[in-house]
VOGU-3710 file (C-alpha; in Angstrom, 3 decimals, decimal comma):
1> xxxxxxxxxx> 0,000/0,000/0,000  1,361/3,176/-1,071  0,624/6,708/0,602  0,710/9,963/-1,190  -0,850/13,573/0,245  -1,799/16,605/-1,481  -3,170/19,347/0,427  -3,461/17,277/3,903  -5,645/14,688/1,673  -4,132/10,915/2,193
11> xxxxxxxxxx> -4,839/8,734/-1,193  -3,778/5,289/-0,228  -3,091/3,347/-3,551  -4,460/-0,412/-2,977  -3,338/-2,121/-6,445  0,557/-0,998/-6,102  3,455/-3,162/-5,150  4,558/-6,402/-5,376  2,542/-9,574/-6,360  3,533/-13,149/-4,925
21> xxxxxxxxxx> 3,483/-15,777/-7,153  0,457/-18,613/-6,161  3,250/-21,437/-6,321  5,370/-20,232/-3,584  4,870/-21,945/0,031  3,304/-20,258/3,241  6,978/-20,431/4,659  8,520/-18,479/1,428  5,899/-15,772/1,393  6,211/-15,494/5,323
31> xxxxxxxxxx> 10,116/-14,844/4,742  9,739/-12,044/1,763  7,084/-10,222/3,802  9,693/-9,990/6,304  12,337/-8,703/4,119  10,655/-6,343/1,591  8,146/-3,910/2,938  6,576/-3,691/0,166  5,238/-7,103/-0,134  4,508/-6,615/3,682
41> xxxxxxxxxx> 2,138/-3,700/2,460  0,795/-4,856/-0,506  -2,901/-5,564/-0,158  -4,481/-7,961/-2,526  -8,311/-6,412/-2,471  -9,548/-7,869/-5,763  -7,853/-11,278/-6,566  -6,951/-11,455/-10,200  -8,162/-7,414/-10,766  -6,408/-7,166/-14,047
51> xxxxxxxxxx> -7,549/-7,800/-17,921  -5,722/-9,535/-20,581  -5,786/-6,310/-22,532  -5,812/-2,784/-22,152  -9,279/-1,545/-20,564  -10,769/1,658/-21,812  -13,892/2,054/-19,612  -14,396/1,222/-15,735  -17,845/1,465/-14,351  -19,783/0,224/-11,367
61> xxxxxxxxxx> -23,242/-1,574/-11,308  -26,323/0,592/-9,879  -26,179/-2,280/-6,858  -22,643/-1,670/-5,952  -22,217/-5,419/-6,193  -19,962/-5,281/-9,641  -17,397/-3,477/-10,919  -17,285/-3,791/-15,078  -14,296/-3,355/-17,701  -14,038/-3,651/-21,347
71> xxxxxxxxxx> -12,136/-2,409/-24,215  -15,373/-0,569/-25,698  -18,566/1,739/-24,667  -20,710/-0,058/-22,689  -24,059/0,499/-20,703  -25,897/-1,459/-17,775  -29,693/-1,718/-18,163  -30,410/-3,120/-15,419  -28,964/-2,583/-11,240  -27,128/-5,619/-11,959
81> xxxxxxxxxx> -25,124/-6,982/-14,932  -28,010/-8,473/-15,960  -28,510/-6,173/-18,927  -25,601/-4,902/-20,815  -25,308/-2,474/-24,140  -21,913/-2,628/-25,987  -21,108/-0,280/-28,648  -18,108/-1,948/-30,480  -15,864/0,455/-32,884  -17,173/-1,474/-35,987
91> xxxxxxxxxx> -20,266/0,120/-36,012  -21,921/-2,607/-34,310  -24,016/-2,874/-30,947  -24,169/-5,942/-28,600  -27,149/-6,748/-26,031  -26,104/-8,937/-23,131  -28,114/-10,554/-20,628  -26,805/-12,420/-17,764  -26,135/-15,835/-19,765  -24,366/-14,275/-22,602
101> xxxxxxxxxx> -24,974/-12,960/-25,810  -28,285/-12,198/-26,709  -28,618/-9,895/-29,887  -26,382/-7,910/-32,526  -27,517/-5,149/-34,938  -25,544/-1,895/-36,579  -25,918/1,547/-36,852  -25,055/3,609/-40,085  -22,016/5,791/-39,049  -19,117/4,941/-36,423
111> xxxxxxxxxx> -20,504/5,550/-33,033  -18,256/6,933/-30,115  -20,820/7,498/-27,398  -24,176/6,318/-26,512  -27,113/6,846/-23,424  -30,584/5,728/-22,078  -33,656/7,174/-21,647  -35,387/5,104/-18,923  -38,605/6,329/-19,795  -39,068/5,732/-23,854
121> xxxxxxxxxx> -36,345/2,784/-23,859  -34,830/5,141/-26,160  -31,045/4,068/-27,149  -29,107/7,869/-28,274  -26,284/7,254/-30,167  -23,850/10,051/-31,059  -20,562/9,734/-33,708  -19,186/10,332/-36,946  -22,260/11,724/-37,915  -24,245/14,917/-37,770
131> xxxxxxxxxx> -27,263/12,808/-36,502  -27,941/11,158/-33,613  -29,807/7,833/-34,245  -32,124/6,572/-32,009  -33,191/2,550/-30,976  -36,212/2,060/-29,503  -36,057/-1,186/-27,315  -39,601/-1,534/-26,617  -40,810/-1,145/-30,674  -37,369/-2,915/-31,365
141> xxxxxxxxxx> -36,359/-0,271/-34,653  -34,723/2,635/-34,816  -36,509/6,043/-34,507  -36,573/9,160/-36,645  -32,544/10,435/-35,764  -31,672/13,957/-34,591  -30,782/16,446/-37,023  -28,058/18,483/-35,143  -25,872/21,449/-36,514  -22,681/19,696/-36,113
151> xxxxxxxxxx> -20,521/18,007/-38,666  -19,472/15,231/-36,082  -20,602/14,274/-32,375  -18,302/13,369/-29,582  -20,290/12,454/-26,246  -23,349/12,308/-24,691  -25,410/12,674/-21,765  -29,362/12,363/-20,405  -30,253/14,445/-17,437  -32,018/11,874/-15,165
161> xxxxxxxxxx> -34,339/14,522/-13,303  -35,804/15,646/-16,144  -34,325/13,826/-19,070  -32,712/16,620/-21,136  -30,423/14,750/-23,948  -27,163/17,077/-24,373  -24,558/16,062/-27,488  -21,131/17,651/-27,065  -19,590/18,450/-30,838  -16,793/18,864/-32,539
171> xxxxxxxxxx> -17,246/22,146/-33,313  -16,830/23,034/-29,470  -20,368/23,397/-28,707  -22,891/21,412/-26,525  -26,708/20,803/-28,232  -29,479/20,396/-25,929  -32,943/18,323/-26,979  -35,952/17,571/-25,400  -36,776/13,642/-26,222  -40,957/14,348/-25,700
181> xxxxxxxxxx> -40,755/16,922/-28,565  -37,547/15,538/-30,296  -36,728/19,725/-30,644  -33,546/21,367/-30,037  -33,658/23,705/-26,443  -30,570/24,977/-25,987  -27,221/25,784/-27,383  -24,001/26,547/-25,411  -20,720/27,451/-27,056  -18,337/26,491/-24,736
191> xxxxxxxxxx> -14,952/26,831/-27,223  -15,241/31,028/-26,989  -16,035/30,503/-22,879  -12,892/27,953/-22,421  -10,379/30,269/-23,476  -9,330/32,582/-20,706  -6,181/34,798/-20,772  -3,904/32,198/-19,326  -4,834/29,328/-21,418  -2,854/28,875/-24,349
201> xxxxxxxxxx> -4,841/27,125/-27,229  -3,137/26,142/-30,935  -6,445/24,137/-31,780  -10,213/24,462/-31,614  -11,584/23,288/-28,188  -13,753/20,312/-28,784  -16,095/18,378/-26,618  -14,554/15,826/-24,840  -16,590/14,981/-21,347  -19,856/15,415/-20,810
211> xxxxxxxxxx> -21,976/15,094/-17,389  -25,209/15,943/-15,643  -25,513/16,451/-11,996  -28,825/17,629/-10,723  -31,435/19,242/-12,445  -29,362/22,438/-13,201  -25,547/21,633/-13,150  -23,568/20,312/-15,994  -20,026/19,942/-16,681  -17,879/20,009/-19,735
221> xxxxxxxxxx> -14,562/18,786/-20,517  -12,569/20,080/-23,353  -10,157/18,429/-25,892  -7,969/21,226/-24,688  -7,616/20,432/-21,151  -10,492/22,902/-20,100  -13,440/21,737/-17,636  -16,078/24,162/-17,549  -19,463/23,902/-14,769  -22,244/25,705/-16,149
231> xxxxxxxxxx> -26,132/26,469/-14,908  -28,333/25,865/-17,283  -30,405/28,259/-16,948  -27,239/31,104/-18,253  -24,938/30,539/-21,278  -21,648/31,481/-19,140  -19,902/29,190/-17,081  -19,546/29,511/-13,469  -16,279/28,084/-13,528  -13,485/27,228/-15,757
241> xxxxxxxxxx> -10,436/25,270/-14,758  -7,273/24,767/-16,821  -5,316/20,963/-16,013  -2,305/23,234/-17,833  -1,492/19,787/-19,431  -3,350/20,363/-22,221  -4,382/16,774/-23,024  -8,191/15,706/-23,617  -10,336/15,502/-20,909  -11,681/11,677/-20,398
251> xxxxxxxxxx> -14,129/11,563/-17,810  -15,720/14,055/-15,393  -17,565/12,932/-11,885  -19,510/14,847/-8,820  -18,819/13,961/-5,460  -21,868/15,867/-4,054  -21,277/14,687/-0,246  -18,432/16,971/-0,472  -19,604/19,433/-3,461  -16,392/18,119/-5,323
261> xxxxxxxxxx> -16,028/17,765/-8,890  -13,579/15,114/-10,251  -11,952/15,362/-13,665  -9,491/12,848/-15,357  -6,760/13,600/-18,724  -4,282/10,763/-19,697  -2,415/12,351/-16,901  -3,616/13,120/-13,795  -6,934/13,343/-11,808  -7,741/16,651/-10,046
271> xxxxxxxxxx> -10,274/17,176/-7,214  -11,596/20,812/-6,891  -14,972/22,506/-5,128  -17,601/23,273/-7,562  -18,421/26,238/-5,741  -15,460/28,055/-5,062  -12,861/26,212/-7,709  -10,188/25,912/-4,708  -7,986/22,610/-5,541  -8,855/20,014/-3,059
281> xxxxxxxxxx> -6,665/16,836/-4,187  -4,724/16,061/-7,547  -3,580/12,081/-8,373  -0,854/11,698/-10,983  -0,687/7,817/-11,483  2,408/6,077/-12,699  0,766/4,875/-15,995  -1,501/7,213/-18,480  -5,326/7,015/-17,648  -8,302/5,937/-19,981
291> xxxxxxxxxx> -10,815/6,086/-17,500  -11,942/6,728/-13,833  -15,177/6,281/-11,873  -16,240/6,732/-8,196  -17,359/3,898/-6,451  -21,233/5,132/-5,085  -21,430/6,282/-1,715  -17,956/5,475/-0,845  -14,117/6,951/-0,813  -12,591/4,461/-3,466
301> xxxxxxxxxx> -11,535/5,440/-6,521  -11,377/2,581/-9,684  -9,358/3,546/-12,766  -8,594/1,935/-16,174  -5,212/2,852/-17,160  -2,998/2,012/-19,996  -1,588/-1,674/-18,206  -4,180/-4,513/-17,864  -3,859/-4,357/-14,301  -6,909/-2,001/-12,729
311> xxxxxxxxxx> -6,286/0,794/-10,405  -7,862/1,218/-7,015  -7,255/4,560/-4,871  -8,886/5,067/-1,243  -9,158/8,291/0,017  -11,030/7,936/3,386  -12,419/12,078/3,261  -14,224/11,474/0,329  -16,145/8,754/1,963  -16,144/5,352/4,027
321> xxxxxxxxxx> -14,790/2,165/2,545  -17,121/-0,028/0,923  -18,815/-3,106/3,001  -17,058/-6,021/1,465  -14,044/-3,891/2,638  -14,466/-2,321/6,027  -11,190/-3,438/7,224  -9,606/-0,511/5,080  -10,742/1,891/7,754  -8,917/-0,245/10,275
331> xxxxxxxxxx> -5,629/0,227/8,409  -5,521/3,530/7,444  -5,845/4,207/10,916  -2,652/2,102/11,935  -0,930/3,503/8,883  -2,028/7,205/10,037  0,516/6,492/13,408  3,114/5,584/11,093  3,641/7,915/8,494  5,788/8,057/6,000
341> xxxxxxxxxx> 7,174/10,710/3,202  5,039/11,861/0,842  5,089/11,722/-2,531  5,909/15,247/-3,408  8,811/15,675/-1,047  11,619/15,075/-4,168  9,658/17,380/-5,999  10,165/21,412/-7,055  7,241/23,206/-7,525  7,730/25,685/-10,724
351> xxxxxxxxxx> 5,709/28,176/-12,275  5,509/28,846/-16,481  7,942/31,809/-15,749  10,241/29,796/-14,082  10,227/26,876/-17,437  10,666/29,741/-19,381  13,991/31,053/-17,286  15,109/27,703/-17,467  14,340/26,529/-21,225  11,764/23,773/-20,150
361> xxxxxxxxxx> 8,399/24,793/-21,384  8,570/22,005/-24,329  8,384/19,942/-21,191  4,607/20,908/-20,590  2,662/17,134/-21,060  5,533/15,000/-20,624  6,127/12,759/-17,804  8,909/15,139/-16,271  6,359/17,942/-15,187  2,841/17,396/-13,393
371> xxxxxxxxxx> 0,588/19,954/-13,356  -0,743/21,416/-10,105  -2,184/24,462/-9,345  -1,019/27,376/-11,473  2,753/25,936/-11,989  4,010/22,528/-11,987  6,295/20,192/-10,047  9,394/18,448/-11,056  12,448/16,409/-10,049  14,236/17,814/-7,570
381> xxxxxxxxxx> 17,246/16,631/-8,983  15,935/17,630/-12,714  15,929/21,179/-11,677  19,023/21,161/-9,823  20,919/19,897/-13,044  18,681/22,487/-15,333  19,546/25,562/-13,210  23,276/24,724/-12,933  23,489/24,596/-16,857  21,834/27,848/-17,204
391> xxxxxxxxxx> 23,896/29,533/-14,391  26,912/27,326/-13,836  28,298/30,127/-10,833  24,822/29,533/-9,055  26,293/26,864/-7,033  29,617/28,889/-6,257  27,647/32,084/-4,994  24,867/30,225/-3,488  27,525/28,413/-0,928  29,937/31,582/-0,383
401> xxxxxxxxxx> 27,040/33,637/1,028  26,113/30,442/3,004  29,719/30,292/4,258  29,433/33,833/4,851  26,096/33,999/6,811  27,988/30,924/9,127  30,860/33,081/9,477  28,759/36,090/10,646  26,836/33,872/12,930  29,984/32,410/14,926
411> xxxxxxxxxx> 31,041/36,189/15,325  27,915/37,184/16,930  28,338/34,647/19,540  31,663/35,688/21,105  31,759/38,987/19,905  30,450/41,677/22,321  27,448/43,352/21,493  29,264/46,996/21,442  31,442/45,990/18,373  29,286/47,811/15,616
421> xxxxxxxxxx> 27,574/46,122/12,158  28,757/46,906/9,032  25,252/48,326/7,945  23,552/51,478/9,791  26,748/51,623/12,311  25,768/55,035/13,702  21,774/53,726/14,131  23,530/51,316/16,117  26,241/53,314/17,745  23,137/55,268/19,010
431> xxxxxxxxxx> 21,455/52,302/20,421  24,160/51,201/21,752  24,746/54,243/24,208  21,288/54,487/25,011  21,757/50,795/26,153  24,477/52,240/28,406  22,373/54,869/29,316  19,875/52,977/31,025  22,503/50,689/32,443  24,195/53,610/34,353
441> xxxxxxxxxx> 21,402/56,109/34,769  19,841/55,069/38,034  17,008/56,996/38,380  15,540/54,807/35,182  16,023/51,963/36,872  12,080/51,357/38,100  11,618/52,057/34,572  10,094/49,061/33,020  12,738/47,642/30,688  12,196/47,228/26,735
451> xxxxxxxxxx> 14,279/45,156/24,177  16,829/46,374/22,608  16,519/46,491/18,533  20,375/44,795/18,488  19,536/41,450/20,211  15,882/41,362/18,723  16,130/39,140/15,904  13,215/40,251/14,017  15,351/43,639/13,752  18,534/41,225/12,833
461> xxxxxxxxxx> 18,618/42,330/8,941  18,296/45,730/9,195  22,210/45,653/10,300  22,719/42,614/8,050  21,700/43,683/4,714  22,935/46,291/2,595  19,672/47,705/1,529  17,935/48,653/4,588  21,229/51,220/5,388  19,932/54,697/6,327
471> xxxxxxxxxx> 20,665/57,722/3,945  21,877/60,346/5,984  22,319/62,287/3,071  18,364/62,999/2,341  16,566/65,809/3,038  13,937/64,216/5,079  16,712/62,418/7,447  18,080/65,794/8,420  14,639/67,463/9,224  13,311/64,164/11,128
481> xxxxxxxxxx> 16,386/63,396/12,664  18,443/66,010/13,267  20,302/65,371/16,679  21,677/61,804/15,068  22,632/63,189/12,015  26,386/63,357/12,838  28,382/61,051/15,011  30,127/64,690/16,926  26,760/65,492/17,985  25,878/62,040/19,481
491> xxxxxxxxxx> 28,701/62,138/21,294  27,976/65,447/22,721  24,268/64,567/23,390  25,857/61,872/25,441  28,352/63,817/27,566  25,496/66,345/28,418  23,470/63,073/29,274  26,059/62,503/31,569  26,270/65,521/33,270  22,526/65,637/34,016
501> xxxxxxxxxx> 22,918/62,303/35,081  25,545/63,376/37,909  23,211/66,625/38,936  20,188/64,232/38,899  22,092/61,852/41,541  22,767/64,611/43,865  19,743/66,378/43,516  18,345/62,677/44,768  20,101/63,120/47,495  18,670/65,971/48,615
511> xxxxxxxxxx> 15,152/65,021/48,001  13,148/62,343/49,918  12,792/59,470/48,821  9,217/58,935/46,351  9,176/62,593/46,048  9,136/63,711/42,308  11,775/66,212/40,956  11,322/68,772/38,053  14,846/67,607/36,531  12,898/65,621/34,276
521> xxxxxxxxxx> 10,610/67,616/33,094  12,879/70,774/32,849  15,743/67,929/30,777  12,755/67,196/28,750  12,196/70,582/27,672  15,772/71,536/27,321  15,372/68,511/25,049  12,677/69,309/22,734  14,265/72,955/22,967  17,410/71,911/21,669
531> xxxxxxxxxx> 15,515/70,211/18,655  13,765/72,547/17,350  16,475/74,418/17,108  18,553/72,088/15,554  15,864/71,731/12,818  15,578/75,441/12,192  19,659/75,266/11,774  19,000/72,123/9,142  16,779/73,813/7,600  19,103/76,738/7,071
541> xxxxxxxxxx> 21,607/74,536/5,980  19,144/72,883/3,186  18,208/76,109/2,308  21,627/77,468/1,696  23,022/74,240/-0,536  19,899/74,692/-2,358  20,998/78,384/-3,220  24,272/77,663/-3,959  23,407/74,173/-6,356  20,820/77,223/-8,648
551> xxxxxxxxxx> 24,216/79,311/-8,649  26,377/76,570/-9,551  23,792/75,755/-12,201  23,580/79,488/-13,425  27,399/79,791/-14,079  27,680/76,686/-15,484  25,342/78,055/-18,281  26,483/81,335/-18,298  29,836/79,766/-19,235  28,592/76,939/-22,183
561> xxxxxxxxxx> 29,483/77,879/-25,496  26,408/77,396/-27,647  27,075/75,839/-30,528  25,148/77,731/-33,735  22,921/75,222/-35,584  22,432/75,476/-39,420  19,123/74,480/-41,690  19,004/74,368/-44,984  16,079/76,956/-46,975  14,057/74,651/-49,638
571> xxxxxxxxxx> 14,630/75,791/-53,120  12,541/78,451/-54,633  11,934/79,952/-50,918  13,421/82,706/-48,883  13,588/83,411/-45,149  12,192/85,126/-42,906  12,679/85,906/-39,236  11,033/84,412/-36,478  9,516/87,829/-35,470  7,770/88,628/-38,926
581> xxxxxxxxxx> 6,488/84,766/-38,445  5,292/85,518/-34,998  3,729/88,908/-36,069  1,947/87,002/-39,502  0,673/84,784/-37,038  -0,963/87,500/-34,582  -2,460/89,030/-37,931  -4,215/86,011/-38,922  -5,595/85,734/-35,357  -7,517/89,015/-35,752
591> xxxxxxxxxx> -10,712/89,736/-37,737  -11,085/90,951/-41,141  -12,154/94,347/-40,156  -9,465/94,507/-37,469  -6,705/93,692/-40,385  -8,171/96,049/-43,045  -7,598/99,342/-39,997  -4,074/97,642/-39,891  -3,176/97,840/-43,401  -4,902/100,829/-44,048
601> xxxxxxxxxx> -2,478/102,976/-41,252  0,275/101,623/-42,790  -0,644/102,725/-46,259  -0,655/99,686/-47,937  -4,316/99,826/-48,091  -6,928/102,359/-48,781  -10,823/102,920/-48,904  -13,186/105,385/-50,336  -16,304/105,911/-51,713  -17,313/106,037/-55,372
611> xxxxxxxxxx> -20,016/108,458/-57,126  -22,633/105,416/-57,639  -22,389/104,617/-53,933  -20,481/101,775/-54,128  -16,735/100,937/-51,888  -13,355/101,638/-53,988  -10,593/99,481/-52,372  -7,374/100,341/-53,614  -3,916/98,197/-51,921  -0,099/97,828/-52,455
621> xxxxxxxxxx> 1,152/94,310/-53,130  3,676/93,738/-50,421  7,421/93,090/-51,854  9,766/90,326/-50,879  12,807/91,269/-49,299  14,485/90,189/-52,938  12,180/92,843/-54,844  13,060/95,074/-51,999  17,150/94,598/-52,352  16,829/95,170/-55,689
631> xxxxxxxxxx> 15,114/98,491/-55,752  17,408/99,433/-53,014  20,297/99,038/-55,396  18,702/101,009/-58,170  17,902/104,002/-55,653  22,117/104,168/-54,760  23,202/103,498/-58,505  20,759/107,085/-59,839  21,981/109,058/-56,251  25,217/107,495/-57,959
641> xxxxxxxxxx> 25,085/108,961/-61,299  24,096/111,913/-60,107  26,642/112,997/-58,281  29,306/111,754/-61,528  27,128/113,308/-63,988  29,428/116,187/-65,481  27,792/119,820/-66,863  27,932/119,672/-71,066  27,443/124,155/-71,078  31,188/124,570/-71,126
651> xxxxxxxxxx> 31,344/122,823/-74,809  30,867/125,530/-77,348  31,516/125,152/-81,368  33,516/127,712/-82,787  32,530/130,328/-85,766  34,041/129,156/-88,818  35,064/131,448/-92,019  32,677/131,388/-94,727  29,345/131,901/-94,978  27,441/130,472/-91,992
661> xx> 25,367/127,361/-92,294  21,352/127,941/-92,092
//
């Protein structure tokens, strides 16, 4: 008998260990049991539980007297296994009574699930097919089939309060009929409502599980790993819950003693509250599961996994142990005052960031990682081998700080106390003198005593560890705590301490005894005196190195050379300065009116009135500043000429002989 726990839950595993062969003598087996434990533990509760193949479905009788297994689909008729249904994966259908074989017949498509309805004797089939065909074993033909909106069907499922038939497609959805009026009722699409925003999908969800419990509550398994619980009276889930695995889920179960729901992949088998969705158990068997079902009104647990031999699990919170095995009670109580490790103690609990730090997530599904929770656990010595391949130093720094932290630890036993840390040393000079203070002072010795922040060890890594060291430096450690700012004035405070403490003990001496003296009080306000002023001085201080950092900063750009930045003028335009930009811009801001009064006072612009009565506008096109060079230039070359032009009256022809020229 093996014992694993998951959340303080105890499965004990009744089909594990070692089998003794039926040859050997009493005095043989009598010896091994003393030498192995294991065949001391091993319980035999089912002689000869095993089949000579591979089983795919488990199931109990209505009675509680028989526990089935077969390779196929099968159905009990009857309380007993009196009445049997096989569905076989050649299309054909088997009806067994309790001496054998009884009849054979076929339906038209490959079927992969089938269930009654007590009341018509109504056989449902569901498969490669978008019908679902329907036997009637009263009439002994089949019915009209169900026309559904799916290409294929997966599994099925009759309500038996008030016998609702639900299909589960491939498609992702679930189809709900009502069998009196052979109509479809209800449609659920539980692909969009699996995917959350942790769940990563690469396929469509399909439906892989399919169960009633109740009147109202149904549950759906995914081919993605997904189980969702819905009410069927909304079209949202109440819960959804990821086995992170992503492999099919196979079967789903209520345990409504404890309002558990129980949900199976080829991997593992979790156990988690319907109503809140807390985890309550997880089983990860050795070998890869086909299917699981709860034994009725009981804790056991029967599975069909991929080995012939059949699995049986007690877990004594989910319920008693059956009748023909009472005795288990007995024994898990003798096994409770021994226990033993569990089976998650060689395991490392890792969540998806941590695979992804490491380099394992192609690991997800495979036997080295088991899902639980929102991370995973793995080999203990898997991860140590992982992490020192990805940080090969780990190791190295990991057992220098441990030496260190031993080293610091035998120092702090025979070292005295008024040696000072190497982190906050002047927080603990200061505690240590007040520590001395209240050794020597002797009128604070009725005082009741406190601990000192040194030797309290929930105080221990404030001196310890690098980070929690006090900036002195800050502004708001020199306001709040100006009298420990510097060690010189501690060791002032501490000699004036002293001083008071020697006028105190003669003042004491002079005073009855019980009689109160105003020392105190008047120290006290000398105290709180001698504060405030030294936060006023702090202040100044502050106040001052805040002047002199805006000087600092004002020569510093009084002395930078600014370096001149150039831009380059697109071709075919001119500049302009910022200020005629800035002044357009104000101009456009203003009104019509408001510009005409502008350009008409600065003559570019003018108005007036015409005979007929109507407005005469009359404006100077403004010149660019290249039109404006230019007529500058011709206005200096005619001043220019003028002033070279030379007088032509001084040039007079002379009177030649002869007769003159008319």
């Amino acid at each position: 008998m093996q014992v694993s726990s998951l959340n303080e839950v105890k499965i004990y595993s009744l089909s594990c260990g070692k089998s003794l062969p039926e040859w050997l003598s009493d005095r043989k087996k009598r010896a091994l049991q003393k030498k192995d434990v294991d065949v001391r533990r091993r319980i035999e509760l089912i002689q000869d539980f095993e089949m000579p193949t591979v089983c795919t479905t488990i199931k109990v009788s209505k009675d509680g007297q028989y526990i089935l297994a077969t390779v196929v689909t099968f159905e009990t008729l009857s309380d007993d296994y009196s009445k049997i249904v096989f569905l076989h994966n050649d299309r054909y259908i088997e009806f067994h009574s309790q001496s054998g074989f009884y009849y054979k017949t076929r339906i038209p498509k490959f079927g992969r699930d089938f269930s009654y309805h007590c009341p018509s004797c109504d056989l449902y089939f569901v498969g490669a097919s978008s019908e679902v065909y329907r036997l009637n074993l009263e009439q002994g033909r089949y019915l009209n089939p169900l026309q559904t909106d799916a290409a294929e069907n997966n599994v099925c499922d009759i309500n038996l309060v008030h016998g609702l038939f639900a299909t589960g497609t491939v498609e992702g959805r679930v189809e709900c009929w009502d069998p009196r009026t052979r109509g479809r009722v209800g449609l659920l699409d539980c692909a969009l409502s699996s995917v959350t925003a942790d769940s990563e999908i690469n396929s469509l969800p399909t439906i892989s599980a399919l169960k009633f419990n109740g009147a109202l509550t149904m549950a759906v398994g995914t081919s993605t790993g997904q189980v969702l619980l819905y009410d069927l009276r909304s079209d949202k889930p109440l819960l959804v819950k990821d086995h992170q695995y992503g492999l099919p889920i196979k079967s789903v179960h209520f345990q409504d003693s404890l309002d558990l729901i129980l949900s199976a992949d080829s991997r593992i088998i979790k156990m988690w509250n319907k109503n809140s969705g807390k985890m309550f158990t997880s089983l990860e068997p050795e070998h890869d599961i086909n299917d699981v079902c709860l034994y009725p009104d009981s804790g056991m647990l029967l599975m069909a996994n991929e080995t012939p031999k059949m699995g049986i699990y007690y877990i004594p919170v989910l319920g008693p142990a059956p009748r023909w095995c009472s005795f288990l009670d007995n024994l898990t109580e003798e096994l409770e005052e021994n226990p033993e490790s569990t089976v998650y103690d060689d395991y490392k609990f890792v969540t998806k960031k941590d695979l992804e730090n490491l380099g394992l997530t192609h690991l997800i599904g495979s036997p080295f990682l088991r899902a639980y929770m929102h991370g995973f656990f793995m080999d203990i010595r898997l991860y140590h081998k992982v992490k020192l391949m990805v940080n090969p130093f780990a190791y190295e720094e990991y057992r220098k700080d441990k030496i260190r932290q031993k080293i610091e630890e035998t120092r702090a036993q025979r070292v005295q106390l008024k040696k000072l840390p190497k982190v906050n040393k002047e927080l603990a000079l200061k505690l240590i003198e007040e520590e001395e203070e209240k050794q020597k002072s002797t009128w604070k010795k009725k005082a009741k005593s406190l601990p000192n922040i040194l030797t309290d060890d929930r105080f221990k890594v404030m001196f310890e560890n690098p980070d929690f060291q006090v900036d002195e430096e800050s502004e708001e450690f020199r306001l709040l705590n100006p009298l420990v700012s510097k060690i010189s004035e501690k060791r002032k405070k501490k000699l004036r301490l002293l001083e008071q403490q020697e006028l105190h003990e003669k003042e004491e001496e002079e005073e009855p005894e019980g009689k109160p003296s105003d020392a105190e009080s008047s120290e006290s306000s000398d105290d709180e005196k001698a504060w405030v002023d030294e936060v006023r001085k702090q202040r100044r201080l502050l106040l001052q190195e805040e002047k002199a950092k805006r000087r600092e900063r004002l020569r510093e750009d009084q002395q930078a050379v600014l370096q001149p930045r150039f831009y380059e003028i697109k071709a075919g335009e001119e500049f302009r300065s910022f200020r005629d930009a800035a002044t357009k811009q104000k101009l456009l801001n203003k009104t019509l009116e408001d510009r005409l009064k502008l350009e008409a006072k600065s003559g570019a612009l003018s108005v007036s009135d015409t005979t007929v009565g109507s407005k005469q506008l009359t404006f100077t096109l403004k010149r660019s500043e290249q039109q404006k060079k230019q007529q500058e230039a011709e206005k200096l070359h005619r001043q220019e000429r003028r002033t070279l032009r030379r007088s032509a009256g001084h040039l007079k022809s002379r009177h030649r002989r002869g007769r003159p020229f008319h």
